[in-house]
C-alpha positions as CSV (number, residue, x, y, z in Angstrom):
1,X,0.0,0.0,0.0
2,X,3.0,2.3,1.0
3,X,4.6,1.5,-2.7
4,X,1.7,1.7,-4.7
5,X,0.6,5.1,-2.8
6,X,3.6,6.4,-3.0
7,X,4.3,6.2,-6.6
8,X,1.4,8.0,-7.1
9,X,2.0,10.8,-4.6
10,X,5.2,11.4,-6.2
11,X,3.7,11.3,-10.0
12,X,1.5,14.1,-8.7
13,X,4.7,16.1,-7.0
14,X,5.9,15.8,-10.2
15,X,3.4,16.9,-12.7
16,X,3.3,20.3,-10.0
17,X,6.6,20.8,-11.9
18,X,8.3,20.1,-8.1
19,X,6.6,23.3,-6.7
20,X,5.2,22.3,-3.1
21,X,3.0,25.9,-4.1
22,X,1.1,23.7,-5.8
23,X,1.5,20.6,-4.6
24,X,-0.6,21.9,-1.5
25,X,-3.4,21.3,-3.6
26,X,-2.6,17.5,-3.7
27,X,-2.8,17.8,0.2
28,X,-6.1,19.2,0.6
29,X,-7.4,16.3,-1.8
30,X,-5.5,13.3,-0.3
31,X,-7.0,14.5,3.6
32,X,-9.8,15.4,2.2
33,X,-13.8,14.4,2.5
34,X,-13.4,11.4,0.3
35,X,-13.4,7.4,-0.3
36,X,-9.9,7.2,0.3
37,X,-8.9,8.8,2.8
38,X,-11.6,7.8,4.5
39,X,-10.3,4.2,4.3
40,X,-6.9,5.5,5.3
41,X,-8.3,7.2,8.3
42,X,-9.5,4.3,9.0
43,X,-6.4,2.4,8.9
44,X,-5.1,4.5,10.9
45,X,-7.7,4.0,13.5
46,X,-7.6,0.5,13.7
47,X,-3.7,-0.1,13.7
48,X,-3.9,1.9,16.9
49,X,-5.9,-0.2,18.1
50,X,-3.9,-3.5,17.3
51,X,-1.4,-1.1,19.1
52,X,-3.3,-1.2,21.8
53,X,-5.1,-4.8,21.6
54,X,-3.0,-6.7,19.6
55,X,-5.6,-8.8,18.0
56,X,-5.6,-10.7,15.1
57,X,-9.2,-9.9,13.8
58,X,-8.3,-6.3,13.2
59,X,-5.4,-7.4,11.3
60,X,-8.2,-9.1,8.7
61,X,-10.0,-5.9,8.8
62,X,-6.8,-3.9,7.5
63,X,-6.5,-6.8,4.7
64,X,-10.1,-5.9,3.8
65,X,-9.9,-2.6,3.9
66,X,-6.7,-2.4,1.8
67,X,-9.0,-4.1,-0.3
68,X,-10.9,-1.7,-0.6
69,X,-8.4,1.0,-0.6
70,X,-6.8,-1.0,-4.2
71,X,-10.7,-1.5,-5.4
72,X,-11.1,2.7,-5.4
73,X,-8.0,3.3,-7.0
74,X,-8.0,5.0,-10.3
75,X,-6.1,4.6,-13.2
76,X,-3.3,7.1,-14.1
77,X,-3.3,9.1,-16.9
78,X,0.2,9.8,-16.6
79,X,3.0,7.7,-15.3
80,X,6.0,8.8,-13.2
81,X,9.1,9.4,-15.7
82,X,12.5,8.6,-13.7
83,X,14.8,11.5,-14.1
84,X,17.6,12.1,-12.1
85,X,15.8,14.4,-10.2
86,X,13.3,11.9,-9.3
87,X,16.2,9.5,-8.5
88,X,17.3,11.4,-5.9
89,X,14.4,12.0,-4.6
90,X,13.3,8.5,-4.1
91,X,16.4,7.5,-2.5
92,X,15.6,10.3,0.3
93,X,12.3,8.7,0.7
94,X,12.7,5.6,0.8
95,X,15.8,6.0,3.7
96,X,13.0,8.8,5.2
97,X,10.3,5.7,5.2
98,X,12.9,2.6,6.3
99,X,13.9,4.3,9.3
100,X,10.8,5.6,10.5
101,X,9.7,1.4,9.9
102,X,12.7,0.9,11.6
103,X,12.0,3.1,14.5
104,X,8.6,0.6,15.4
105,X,6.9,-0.9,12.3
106,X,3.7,-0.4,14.0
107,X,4.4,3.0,12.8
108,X,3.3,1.8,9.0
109,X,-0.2,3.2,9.4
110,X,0.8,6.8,10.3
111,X,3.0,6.7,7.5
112,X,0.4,6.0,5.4
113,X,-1.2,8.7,6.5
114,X,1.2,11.0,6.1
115,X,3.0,10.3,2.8
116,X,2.3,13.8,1.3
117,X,3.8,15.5,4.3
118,X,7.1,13.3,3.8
119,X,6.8,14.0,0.7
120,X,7.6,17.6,1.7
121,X,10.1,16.9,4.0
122,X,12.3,15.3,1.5
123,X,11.7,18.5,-1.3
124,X,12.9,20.8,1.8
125,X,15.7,18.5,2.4
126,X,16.9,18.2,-1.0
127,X,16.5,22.0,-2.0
128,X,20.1,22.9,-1.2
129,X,21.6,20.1,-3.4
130,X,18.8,21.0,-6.2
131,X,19.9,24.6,-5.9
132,X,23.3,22.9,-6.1
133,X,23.3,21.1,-8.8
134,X,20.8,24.4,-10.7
135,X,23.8,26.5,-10.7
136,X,26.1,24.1,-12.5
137,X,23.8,23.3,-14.9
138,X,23.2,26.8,-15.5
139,X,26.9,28.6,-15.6
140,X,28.1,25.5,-17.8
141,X,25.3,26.5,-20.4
142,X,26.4,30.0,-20.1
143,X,29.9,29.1,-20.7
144,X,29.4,27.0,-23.6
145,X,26.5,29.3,-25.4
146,X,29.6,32.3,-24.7
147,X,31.8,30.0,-27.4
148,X,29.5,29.5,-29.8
149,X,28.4,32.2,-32.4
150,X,24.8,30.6,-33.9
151,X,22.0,33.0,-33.6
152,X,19.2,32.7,-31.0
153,X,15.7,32.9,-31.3
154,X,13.9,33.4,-28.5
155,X,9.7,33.1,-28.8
156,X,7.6,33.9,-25.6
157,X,3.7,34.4,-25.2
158,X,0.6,33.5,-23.4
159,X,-0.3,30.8,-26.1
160,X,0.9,29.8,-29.2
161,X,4.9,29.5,-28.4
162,X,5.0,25.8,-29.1
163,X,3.3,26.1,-32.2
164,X,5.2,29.3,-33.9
165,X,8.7,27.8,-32.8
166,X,7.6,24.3,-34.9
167,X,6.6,26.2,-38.3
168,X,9.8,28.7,-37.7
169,X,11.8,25.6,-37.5
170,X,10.4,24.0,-40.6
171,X,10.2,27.0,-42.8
172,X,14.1,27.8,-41.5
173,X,15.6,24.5,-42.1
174,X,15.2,24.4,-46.0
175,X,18.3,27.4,-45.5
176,X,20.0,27.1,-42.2
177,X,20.9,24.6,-40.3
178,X,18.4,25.1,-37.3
179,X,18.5,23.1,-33.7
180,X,14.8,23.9,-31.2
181,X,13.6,23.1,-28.1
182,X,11.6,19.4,-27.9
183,X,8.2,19.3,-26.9
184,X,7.6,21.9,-24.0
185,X,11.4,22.4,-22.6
186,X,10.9,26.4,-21.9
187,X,12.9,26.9,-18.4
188,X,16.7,27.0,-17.5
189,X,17.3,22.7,-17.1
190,X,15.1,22.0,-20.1
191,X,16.9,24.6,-22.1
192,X,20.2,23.5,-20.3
193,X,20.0,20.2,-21.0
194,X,18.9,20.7,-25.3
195,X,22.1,23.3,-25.0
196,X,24.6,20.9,-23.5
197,X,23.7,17.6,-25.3
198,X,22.9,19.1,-29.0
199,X,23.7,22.4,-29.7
200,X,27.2,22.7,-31.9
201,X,29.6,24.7,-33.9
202,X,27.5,23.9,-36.8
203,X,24.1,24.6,-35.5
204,X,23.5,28.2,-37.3
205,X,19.9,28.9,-35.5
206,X,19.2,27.7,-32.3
207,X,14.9,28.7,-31.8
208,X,14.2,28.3,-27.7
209,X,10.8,28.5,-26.3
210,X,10.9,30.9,-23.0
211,X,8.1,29.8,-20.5
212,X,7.2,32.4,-17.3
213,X,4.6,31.7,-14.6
214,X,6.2,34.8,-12.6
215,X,7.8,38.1,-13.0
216,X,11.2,37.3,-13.5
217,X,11.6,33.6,-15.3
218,X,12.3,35.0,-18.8
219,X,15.2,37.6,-17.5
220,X,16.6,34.5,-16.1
221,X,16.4,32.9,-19.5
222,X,17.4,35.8,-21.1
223,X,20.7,35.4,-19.0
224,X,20.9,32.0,-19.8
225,X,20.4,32.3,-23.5
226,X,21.6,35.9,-25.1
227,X,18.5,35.8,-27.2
228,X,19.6,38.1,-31.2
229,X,15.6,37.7,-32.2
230,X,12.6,38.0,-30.1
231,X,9.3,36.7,-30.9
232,X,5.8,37.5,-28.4
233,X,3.2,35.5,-29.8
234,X,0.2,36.7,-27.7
235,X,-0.4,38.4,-24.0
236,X,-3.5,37.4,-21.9
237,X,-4.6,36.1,-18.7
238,X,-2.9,32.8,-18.5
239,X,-1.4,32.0,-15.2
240,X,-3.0,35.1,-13.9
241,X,-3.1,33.2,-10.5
242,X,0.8,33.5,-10.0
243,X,1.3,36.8,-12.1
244,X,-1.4,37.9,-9.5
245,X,-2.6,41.0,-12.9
246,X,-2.0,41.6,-16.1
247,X,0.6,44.3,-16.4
248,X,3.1,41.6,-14.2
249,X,2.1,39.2,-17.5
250,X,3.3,42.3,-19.4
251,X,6.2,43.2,-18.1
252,X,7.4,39.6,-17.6
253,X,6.9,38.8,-21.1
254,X,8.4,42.1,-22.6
255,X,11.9,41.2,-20.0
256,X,13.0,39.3,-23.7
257,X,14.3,42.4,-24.4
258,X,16.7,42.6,-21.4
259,X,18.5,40.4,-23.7
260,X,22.0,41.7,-24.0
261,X,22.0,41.1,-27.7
262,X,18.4,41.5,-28.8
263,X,18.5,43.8,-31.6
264,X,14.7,42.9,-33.2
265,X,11.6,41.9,-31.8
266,X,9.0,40.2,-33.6
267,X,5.4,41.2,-32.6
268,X,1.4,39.9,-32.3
269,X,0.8,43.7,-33.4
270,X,-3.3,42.7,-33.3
271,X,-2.7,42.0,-29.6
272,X,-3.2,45.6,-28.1
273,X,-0.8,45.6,-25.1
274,X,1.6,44.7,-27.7
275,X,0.4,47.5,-30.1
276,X,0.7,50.2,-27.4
277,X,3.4,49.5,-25.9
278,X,6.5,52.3,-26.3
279,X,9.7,50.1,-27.2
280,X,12.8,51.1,-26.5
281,X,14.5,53.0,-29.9
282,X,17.3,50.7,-29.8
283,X,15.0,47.6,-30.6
284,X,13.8,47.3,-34.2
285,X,10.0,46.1,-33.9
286,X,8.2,44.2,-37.0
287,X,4.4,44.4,-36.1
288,X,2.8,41.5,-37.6
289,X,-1.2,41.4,-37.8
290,X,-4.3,42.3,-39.6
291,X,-4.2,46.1,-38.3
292,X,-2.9,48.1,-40.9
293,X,0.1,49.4,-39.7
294,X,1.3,45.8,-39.3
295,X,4.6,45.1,-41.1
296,X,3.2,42.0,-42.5
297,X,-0.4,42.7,-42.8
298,X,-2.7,39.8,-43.2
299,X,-5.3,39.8,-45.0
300,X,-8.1,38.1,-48.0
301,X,-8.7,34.9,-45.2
302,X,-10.5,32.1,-46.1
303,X,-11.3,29.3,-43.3
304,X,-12.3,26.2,-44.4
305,X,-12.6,22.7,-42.2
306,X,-9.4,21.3,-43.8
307,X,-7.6,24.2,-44.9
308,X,-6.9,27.9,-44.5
309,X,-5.6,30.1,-47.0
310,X,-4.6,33.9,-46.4
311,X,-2.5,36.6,-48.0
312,X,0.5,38.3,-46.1
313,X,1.1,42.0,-47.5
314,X,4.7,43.4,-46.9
315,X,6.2,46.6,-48.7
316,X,4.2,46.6,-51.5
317,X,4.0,43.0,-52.1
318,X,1.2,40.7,-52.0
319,X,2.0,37.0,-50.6
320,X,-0.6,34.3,-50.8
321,X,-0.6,31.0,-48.4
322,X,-2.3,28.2,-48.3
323,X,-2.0,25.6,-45.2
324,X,-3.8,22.3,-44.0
325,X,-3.2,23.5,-40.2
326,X,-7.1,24.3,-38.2
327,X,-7.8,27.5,-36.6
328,X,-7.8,30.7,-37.0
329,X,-5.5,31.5,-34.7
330,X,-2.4,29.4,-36.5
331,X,-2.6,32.8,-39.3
332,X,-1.5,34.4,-36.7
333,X,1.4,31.9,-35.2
334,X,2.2,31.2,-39.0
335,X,2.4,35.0,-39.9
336,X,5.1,35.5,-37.4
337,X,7.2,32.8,-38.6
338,X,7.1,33.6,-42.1
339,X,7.7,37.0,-41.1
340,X,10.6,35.6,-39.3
341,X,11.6,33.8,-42.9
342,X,11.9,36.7,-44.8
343,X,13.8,38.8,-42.7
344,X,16.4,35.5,-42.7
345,X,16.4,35.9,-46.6
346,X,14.2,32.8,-47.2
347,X,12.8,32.9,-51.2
348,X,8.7,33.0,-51.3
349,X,8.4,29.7,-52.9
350,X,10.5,28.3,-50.5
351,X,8.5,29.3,-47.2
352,X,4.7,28.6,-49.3
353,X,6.0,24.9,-49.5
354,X,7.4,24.6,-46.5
355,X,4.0,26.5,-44.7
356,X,1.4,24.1,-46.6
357,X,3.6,21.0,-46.0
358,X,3.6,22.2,-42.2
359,X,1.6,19.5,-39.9
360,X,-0.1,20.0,-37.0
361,X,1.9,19.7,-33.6
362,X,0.7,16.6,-32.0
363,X,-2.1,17.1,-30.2
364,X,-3.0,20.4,-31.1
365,X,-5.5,20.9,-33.7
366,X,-4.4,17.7,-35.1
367,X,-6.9,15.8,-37.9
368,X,-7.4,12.5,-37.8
369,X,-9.6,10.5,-40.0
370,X,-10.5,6.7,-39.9
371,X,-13.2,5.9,-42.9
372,X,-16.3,8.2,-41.4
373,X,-15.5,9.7,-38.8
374,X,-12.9,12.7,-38.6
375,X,-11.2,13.2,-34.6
376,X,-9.9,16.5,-34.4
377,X,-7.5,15.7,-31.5
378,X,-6.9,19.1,-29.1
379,X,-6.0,17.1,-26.2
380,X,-3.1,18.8,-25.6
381,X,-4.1,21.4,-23.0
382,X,-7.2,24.2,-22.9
383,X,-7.4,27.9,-22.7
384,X,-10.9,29.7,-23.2
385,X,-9.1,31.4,-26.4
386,X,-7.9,28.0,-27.7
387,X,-11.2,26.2,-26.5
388,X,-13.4,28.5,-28.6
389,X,-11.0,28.5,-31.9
390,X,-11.4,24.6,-32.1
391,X,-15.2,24.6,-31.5
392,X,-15.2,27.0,-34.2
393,X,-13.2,24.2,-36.1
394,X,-15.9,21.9,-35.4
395,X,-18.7,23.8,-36.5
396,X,-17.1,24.3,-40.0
397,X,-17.2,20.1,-40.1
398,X,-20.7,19.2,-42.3
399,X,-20.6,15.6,-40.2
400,X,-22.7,14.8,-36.5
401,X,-20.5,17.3,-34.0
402,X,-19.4,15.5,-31.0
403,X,-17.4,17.3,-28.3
404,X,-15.2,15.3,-25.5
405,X,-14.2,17.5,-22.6
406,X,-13.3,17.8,-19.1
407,X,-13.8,21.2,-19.5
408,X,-11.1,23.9,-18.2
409,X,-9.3,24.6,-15.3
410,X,-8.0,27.1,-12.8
411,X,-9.9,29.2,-15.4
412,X,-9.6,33.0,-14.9
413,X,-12.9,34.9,-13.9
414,X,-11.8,37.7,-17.1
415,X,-12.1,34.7,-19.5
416,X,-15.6,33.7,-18.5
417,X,-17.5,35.6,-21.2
418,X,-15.4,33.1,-23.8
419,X,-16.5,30.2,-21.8
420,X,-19.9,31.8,-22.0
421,X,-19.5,32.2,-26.0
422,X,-18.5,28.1,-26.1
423,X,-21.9,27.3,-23.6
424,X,-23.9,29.0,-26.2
425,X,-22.3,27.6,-29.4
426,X,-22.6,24.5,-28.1
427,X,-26.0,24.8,-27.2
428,X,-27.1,26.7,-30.7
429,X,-25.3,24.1,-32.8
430,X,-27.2,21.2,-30.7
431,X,-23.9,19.8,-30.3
432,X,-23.7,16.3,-28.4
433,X,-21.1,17.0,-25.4
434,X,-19.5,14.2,-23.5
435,X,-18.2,15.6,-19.9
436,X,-15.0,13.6,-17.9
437,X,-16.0,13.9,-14.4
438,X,-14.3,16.4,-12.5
439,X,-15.1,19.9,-10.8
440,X,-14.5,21.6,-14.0
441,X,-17.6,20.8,-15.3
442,X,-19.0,21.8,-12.6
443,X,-19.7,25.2,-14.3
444,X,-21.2,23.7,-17.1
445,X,-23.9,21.6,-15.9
446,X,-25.2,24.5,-14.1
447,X,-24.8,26.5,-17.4
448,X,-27.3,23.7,-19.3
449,X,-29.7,23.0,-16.6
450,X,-30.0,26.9,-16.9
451,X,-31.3,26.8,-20.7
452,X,-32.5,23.3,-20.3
453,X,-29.6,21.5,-22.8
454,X,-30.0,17.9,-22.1
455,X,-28.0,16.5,-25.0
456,X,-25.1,15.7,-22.5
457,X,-23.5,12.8,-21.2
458,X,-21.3,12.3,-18.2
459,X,-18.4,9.8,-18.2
460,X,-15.6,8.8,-15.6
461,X,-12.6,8.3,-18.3
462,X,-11.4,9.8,-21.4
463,X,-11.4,5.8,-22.6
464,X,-15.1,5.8,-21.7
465,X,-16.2,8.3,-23.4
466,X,-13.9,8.3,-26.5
467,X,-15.1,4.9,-27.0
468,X,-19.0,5.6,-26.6
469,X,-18.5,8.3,-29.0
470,X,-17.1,6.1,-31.8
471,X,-19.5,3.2,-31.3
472,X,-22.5,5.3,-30.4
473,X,-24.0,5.5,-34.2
474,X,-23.1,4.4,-37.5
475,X,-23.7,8.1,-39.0
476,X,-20.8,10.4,-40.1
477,X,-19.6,12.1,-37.1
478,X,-16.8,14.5,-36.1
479,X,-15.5,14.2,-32.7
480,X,-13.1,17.0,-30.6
481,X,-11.3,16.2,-27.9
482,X,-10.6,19.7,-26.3
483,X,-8.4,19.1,-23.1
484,X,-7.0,15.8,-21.1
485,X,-6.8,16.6,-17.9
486,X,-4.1,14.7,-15.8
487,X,-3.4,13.2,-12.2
488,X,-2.8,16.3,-10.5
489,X,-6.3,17.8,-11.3
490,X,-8.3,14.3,-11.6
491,X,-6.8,12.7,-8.4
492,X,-7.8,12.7,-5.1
C-alpha cells in the first residue's frame, strides 16, 4: 500500500513541476472528504488499536480494507518518468520511510497517512543540493552558449509558443541549419540540457521557447540564453493566478528584451498591449497582424474545415498562403514565422512549400480520419481562447458534432464571457457533449440546466467516453477532444 501510494503521490509532486505551491493542492485532496482517505483514516484508526489490543481480527480488517483502498483506486493518466531528479528523490524517501519502519513498524499506518507530508520533508531537504546542482547546470550552459556564435531565437507568449517555434523551425531548415527546443522544454534545465547535449559549432539557428509563470523567469532565460531575435506571440490572462494582474504578465513577457543582444523583436501587433506598448528606440520592432500598420499585414482569409488560406502583405508586395493546419489562430502563429523567414532571406516559394507542408503539432488541432469519422484531436491542453478557436473548427465540419471535454481549469474569472460564447455555441449548434467527471464541469452543468440542454452525457474516463463516441451510431460524425486533464487535477 506504502509503494503503490507512493508512486502516485510522487507522479502528482511531479506533474506540480516540483513546486510544493502547488503541490498543497494534492494535500487538501488526499486528507480530504473522500473514499480514500476515509479508508486510510481508517487504517489509521484500527492499527492503533492493534497497538493497543494486539488482536488478530483487526489485522483481517486492514487486509479488507486495503482491499478496498486497491478497489477505489484510479487509473493514471500519466506515469512517473525517472529522471535524475526523481532518482534522488526516491532514494531520500525511501531511507525517510525505512527508518521511520525501523524506528517501530507499527508506525506503517501513520506513515500512510502521512505520505504527502514526507513528501515535503524530503523536497525541503533536497533544496540545497537541487539549488546545487541548478547553478552548475546553469553557468556550464552560459559558458558554452559564450563559445558559440549561432544565432538565437527566442519566442515567448501566453499561447501559441509551441506552435510558432515548430513552423519557424520547418520553414528555417530548408536554408539554415536550425537546432529547437523538444516538446515543451521552456525553463533553465530544459533549455540547459537541449544546450549541452545538442547544440554545436554547426548549429547556425538555435529557436528556444521561454516559459514564465512569474515576474522574473524570462530575465533569467534571457541570462541564460543571449536571445539576437525575439518573438511575443500573444499576451493574456494565463497564469494570472501567480502573475497575481496583467501588467506583471506584461512586463514579464516584454523582459526578452533585457537580452543583452536582442536587436529585433517580432510582434502579435493585433494583440493591443503589444500595439501600445513604447519600445525602446534601440529595438527594431516588426508588427505582424491584420491592423494596418502591421509590417506584414494579413489579410483576404479564407477558413475552411481542412484548410486555411490567407494573403500576407509586406512593402508593396502581396504573398498568398495556403496551409492544412485548423484555426484561425495558426494565421496568426504562421504570420510570425514567415515573417521571421523573410527577414532571414528565405525565397517565397521556399516558405509557401514549407508552410502548406507544415503539420499539426501533436495534439494540437491535429486531424485524424479513420473511414467516417474525422477526430480533431486538441487534447493537448485548454485555454478559453484556444477552446473556442477549435469549437469554431468543429462547426465548420458538415458531419454529426461530438465534443469530448473535461472542460477547463483554474480558469480566470476575465475569460468567463469566452466560456460563456462556447456554452452558447454549443447549445445553438445542438452539439452532443460528453463531460469527464471532475469539478470543471461543474460550471457547465449549471450553465445547461439553466437553458435546459440535455444532449449531455457524463463519463468517468477519457477511454469511456472516446469509446461511446465512436461506437455510439453508425452516422458520419466529427469528434473534438478539447483538453486531457491529468493526475494532479483528476486525483484525489
Amino acid at each position: 500500500m506504502i509503494f503503490i501510494t507512493s508512486y502516485y503521490l510522487i507522479s502528482l509532486y511531479q506533474q506540480s513541476s516540483y513546486k510544493l505551491t502547488k503541490y498543497k493542492k494534492i494535500i487538501k485532496k488526499y486528507y480530504g472528504l473522500n473514499i480514500n482517505s476515509i479508508l486510510r483514516f481508517l487504517i489509521l484508526l484500527i492499527s492503533c488499536a492493534m497497538y493497543l489490543y494486539d488482536t488478530y481480527i483487526l489485522g483481517f480488517i486492514i487486509l479488507f480494507l486495503t482491499f478496498g483502498l486497491f478497489k477505489f483506486r484510479k487509473k493514471q493518466v500519466l506515469k512517473l518518468r525517472l529522471t535524475r531528479r526523481i532518482i534522488r528523490f526516491l532514494l531520500v524517501y525511501i531511507v525517510l520511510i525505512l527508518i521511520s519502519i525501523y524506528i517501530n513498524y507499527k508506525l506503517i499506518a501513520l506513515i500512510l497517512f502521512l505520505l504527502p507530508i514526507i513528501i515535503m520533508l524530503v523536497d525541503i531537504c533536497l533544496k540545497p543540493i537541487e539549488l546545487i546542482i541548478y547553478n552548475y547546470y546553469f553557468q556550464k550552459t552560459k559558458k558554452k552558449i559564450k563559445n558559440l556564435n549561432n544565432i538565437n531565437i527566442g519566442i515567448t507568449g501566453s499561447f501559441g509558443k509551441t506552435s510558432v517555434k515548430n513552423y519557424l523551425y520547418e520553414i528555417l531548415i530548408k536554408k539554415y541549419n536550425v537546432l529547437k527546443t523538444p516538446a515543451s522544454y521552456n525553463t533553465p534545465m530544459g533549455i540547459s540540457k537541449v544546450v549541452l547535449n545538442d547544440l554545436n559549432q554547426f548549429i547556425e539557428i538555435f529557436i528556444s521557447e521561454l516559459g514564465a509563470t512569474k515576474v522574473n523567469d524570462i530575465n533569467t532565460l534571457v541570462k541564460l540564453i543571449p536571445i539576437d531575435v525575439g518573438v511575443i506571440t500573444e499576451i493574456g490572462y494565463q497564469h494570472l493566478a501567480s502573475f497575481k494582474n496583467i501588467d506583471n504578465i506584461i512586463k514579464t513577457k516584454l523582459e526578452i528584451l533585457n537580452s543583452k543582444k536582442i536587436k529585433t523583436l517580432f510582434i502579435n501587433n493585433d494583440n493591443k498591449y503589444l500595439k501600445e506598448y513604447h519600445y525602446p528606440n534601440f529595438i527594431k520592432v516588426i508588427r505582424v497582424g491584420t491592423n494596418e500598420d502591421s509590417d506584414y499585414l494579413i489579410h483576404s482569409i479564407k477558413i475552411e474545415f481542412n484548410y486555411l488560406e490567407f494573403y500576407i502583405k509586406h512593402q508593396n508586395n502581396d504573398y498568398f498562403f495556403k496551409t492544412k493546419l485548423l484555426g484561425t489562430h495558426n494565421i496568426m502563429n504562421l504570420a510570425l514565422s514567415i515573417g521571421l523567414a523573410f527577414e532571414f532571406k528565405l525565397e517565397y516559394l521556399d516558405i509557401y512549400h514549407s508552410v502548406y507542408n507544415i503539420k499539426p503539432t501533436i495534439n494540437r488541432l491535429e486531424l485524424k480520419t479513420y473511414q467516417d469519422i474525422q477526430i480533431i484531436d486538441d487534447s493537448f491542453n485548454s485555454n478559453p481562447i484556444g477552446f473556442n478557436n477549435a469549437l469554431d473548427v468543429l462547426l465548420l465540419s458538415k458531419y454529426k458534432k461530438i465534443l469530448i471535454t473535461p472542460g477547463i481549469v483554474e480558469i480566470d474569472p476575465k475569460y468567463m464571457y469566452i466560456l460563456d460564447e462556447i456554452i452558447k455555441k454549443i447549445i445553438t449548434n445542438d452539439i452532443s457533449i460528453y463531460l469527464i467527471n471532475n469539478q470543471a464541469i461543474k460550471y457547465l452543468l449549471v450553465k445547461f440546466k439553466e437553458f435546459n440542454y440535455k444532449n449531455y452525457i457524463i463519463f468517468e474516463s477519457f477511454k469511456d467516453a472516446y469509446n461511446y463516441s465512436i461506437k455510439e451510431s453508425n452516422s458520419k460524425k466529427t469528434i473534438l477532444i478539447e483538453n486531457d486533464l491529468t493526475d494532479y487535477y483528476l486525483g484525489g
